[in-house]
N, CA, C and O of each residue as an XYZ file, in Angstrom:
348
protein
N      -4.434    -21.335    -12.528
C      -3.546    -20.271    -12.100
C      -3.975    -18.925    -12.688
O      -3.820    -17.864    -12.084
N      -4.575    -19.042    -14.019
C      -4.615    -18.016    -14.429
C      -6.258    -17.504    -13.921
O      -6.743    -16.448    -14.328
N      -6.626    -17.977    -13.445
C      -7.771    -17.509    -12.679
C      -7.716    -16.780    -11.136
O      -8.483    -15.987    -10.589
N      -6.698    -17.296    -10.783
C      -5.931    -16.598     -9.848
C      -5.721    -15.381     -9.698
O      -5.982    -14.721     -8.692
N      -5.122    -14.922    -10.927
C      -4.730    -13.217    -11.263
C      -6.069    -12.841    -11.388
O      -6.566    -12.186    -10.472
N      -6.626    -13.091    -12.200
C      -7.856    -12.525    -13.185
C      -9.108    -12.197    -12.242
O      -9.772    -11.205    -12.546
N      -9.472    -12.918    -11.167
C     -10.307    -13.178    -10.416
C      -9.518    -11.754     -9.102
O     -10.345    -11.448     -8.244
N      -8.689    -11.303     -9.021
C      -8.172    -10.926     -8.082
C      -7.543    -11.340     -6.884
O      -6.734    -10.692     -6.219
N      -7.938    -12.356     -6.687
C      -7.543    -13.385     -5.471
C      -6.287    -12.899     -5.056
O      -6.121    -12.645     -3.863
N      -5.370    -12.732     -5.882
C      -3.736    -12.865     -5.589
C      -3.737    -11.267     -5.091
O      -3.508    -11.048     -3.902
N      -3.970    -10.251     -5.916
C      -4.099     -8.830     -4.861
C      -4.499     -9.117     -3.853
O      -3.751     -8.623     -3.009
N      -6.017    -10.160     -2.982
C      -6.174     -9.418     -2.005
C      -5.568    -10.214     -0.900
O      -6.065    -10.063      0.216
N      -4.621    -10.996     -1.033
C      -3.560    -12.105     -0.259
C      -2.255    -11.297     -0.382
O      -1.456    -11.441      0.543
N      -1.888    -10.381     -1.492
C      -1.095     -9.025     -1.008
C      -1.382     -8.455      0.004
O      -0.933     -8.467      1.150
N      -2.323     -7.849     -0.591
C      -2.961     -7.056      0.252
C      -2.697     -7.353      1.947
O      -2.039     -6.657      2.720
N      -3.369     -8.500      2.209
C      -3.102     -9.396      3.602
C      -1.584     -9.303      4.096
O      -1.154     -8.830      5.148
N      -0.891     -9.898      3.016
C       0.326     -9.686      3.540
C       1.068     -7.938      3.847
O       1.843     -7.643      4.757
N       0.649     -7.232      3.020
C       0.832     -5.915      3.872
C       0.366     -5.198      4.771
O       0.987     -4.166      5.026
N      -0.664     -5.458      5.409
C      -1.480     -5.085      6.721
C      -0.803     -5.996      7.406
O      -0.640     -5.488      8.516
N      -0.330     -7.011      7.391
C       0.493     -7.489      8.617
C       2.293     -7.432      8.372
O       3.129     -7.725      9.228
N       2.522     -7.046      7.189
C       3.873     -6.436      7.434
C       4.012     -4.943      8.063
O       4.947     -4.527      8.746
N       2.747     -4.187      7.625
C       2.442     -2.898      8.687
C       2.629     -3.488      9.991
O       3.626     -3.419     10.710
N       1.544     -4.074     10.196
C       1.818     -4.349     11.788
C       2.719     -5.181     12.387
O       3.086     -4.985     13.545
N       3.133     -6.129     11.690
C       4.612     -6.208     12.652
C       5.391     -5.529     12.789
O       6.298     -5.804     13.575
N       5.375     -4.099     11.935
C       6.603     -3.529     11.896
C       5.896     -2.251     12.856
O       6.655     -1.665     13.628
N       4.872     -1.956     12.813
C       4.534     -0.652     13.712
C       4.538     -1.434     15.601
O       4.567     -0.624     16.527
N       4.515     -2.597     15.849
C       4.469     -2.963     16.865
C       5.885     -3.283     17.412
O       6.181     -3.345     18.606
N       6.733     -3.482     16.331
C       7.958     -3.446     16.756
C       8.827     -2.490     17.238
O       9.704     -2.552     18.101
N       8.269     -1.223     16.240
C       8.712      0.017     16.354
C       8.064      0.547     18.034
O       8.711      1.316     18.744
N       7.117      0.142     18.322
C       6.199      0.634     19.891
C       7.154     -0.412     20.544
O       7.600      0.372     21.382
N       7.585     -1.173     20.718
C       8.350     -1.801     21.818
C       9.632     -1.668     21.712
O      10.393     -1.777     22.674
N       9.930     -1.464     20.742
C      11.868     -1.397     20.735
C      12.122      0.086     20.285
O      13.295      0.415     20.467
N      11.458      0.903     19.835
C      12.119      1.951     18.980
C      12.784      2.238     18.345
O      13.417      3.274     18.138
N      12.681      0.775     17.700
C      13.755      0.473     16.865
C      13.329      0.348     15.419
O      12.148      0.138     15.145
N      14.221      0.466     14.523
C      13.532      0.172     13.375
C      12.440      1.398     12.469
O      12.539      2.564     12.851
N      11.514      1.114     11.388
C      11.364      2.596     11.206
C      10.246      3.516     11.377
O       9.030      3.343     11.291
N      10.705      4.170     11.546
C       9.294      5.247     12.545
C       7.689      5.159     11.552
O       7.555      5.167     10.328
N       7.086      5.112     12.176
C       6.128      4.951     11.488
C       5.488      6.072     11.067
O       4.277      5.878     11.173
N       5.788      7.428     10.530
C       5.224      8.601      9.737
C       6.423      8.644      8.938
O       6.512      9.690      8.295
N       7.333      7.866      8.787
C       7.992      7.419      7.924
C       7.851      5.984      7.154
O       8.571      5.754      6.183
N       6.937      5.064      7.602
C       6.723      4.141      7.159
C       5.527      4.293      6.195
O       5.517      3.908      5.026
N       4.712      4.791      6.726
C       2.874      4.950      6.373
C       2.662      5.231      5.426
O       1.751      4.575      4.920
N       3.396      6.519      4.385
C       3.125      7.168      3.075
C       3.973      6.091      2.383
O       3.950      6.383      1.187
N       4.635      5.099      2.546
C       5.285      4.144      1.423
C       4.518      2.937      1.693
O       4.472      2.189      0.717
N       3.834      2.478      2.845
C       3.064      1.119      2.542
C       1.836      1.813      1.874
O       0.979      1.123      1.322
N       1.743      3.188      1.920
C      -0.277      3.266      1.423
C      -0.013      3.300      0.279
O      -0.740      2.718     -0.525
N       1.297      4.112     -0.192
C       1.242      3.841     -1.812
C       0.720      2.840     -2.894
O      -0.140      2.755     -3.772
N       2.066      1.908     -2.139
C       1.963      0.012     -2.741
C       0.681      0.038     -2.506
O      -0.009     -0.274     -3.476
N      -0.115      0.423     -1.119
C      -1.465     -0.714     -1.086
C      -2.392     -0.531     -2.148
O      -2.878     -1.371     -2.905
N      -2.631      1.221     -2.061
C      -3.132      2.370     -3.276
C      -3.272      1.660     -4.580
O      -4.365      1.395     -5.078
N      -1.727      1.263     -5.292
C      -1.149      0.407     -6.323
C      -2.187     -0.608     -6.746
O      -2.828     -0.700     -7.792
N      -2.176     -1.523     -5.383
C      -3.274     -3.028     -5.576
C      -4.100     -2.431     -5.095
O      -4.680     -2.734     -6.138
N      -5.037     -1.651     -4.356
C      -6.321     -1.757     -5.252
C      -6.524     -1.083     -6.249
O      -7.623     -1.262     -6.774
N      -5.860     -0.366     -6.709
C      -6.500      0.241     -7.900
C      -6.428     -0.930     -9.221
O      -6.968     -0.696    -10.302
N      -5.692     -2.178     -8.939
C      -5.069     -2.931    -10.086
C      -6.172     -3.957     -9.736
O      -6.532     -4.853    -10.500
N      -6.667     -3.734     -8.507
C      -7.626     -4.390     -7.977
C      -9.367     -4.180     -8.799
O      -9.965     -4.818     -9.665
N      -9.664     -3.061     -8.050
C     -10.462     -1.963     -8.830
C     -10.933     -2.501    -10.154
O     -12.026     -3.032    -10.348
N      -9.716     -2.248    -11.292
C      -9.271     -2.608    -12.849
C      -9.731     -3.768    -13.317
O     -10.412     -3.912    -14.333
N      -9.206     -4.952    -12.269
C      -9.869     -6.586    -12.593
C     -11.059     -6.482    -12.462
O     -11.701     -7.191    -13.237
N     -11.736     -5.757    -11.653
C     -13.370     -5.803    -11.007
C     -13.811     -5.252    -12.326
O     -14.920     -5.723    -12.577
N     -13.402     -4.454    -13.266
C     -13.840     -3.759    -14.471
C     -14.237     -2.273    -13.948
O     -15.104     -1.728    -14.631
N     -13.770     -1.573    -12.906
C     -14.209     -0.006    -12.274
C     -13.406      0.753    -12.281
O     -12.850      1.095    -11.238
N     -13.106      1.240    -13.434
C     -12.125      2.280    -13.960
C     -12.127      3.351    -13.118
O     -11.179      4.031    -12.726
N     -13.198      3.425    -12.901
C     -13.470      5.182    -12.087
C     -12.621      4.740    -10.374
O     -11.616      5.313     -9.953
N     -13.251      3.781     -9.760
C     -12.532      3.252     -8.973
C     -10.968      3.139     -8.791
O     -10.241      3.486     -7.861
N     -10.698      2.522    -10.028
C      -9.546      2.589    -10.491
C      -8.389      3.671    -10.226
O      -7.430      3.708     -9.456
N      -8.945      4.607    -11.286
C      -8.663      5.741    -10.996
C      -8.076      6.754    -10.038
O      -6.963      7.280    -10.023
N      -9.534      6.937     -8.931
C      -9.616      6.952     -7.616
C      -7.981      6.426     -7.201
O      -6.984      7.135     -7.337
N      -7.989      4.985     -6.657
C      -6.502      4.861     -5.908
C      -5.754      4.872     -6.530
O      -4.752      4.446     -5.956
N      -5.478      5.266     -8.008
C      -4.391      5.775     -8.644
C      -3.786      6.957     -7.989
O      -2.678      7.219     -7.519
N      -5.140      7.700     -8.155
C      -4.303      9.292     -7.723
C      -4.354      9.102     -5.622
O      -3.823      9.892     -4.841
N      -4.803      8.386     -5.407
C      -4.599      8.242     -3.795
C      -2.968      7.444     -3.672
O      -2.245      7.358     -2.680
N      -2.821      7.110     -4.582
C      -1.353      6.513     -4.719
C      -0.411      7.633     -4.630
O       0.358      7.952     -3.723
N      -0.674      8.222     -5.921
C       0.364      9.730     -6.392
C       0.369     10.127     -5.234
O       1.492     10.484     -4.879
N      -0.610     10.249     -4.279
C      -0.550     11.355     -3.241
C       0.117     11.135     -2.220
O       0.829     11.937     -1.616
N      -0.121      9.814     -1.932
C       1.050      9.367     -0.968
C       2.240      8.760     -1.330
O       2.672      8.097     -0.387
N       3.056      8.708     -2.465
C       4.068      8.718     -3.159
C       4.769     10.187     -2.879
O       5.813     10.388     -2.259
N       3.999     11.051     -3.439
C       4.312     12.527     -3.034
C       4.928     12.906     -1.670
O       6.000     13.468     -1.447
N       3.658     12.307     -0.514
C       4.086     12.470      1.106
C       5.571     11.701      0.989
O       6.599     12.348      0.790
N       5.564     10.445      1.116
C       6.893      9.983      1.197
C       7.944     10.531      0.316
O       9.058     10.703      0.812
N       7.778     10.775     -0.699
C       8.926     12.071     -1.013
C       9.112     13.074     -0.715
O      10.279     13.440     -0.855
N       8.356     13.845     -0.282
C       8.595     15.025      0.625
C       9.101     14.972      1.686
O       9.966     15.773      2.041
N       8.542     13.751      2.609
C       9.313     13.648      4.259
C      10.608     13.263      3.760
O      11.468     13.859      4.410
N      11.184     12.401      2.742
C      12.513     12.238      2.683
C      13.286     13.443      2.050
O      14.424     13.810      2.343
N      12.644     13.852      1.350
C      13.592     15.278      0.225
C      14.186     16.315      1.987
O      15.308     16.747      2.251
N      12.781     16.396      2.907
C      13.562     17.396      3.335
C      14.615     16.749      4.794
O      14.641     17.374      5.854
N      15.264     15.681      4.626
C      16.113     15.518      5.233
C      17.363     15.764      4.573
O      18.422     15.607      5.180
């Protein structure tokens, strides 16, 4: 198990699972219009994804990498707070 974490494995089966919680939810949103808009969705799944790889990145031992989707995180943390602040 503990090779599991360490190895990364388990980020990139996240990972998986959020490219298809994106897309069920952006395909749902194209047929029903229901549910949530997707330039409202996009800056909060890239965050999380941002999150794992950079934690991703970290296991690989590539700090600089690392790094990298740290601040690609902040940035779209930022977007999604901004589209919500100005409602």
């Amino acid at each position: 198990m503990a090779e599991l974490f360490a190895s990364g494995r388990l980020v990139d089966f996240i990972l998986v699972v959020v490219v298809l919680e994106a897309s069920a939810l952006l395909l749902y949103w194209a047929r029903a219009r229901r549910g949530i808009a997707p330039l409202d969705l996009l800056p909060n799944l890239c965050a999380g994804a941002f999150l794992l790889l950079a934690l991703r990145a970290t296991l690989g031992g590539g700090w600089m990498l690392g790094s990298l989707c740290l601040s690609a995180a902040g940035l779209a943390h930022l977007t999604d707070v901004y589209r919500r602040w100005r409602r």
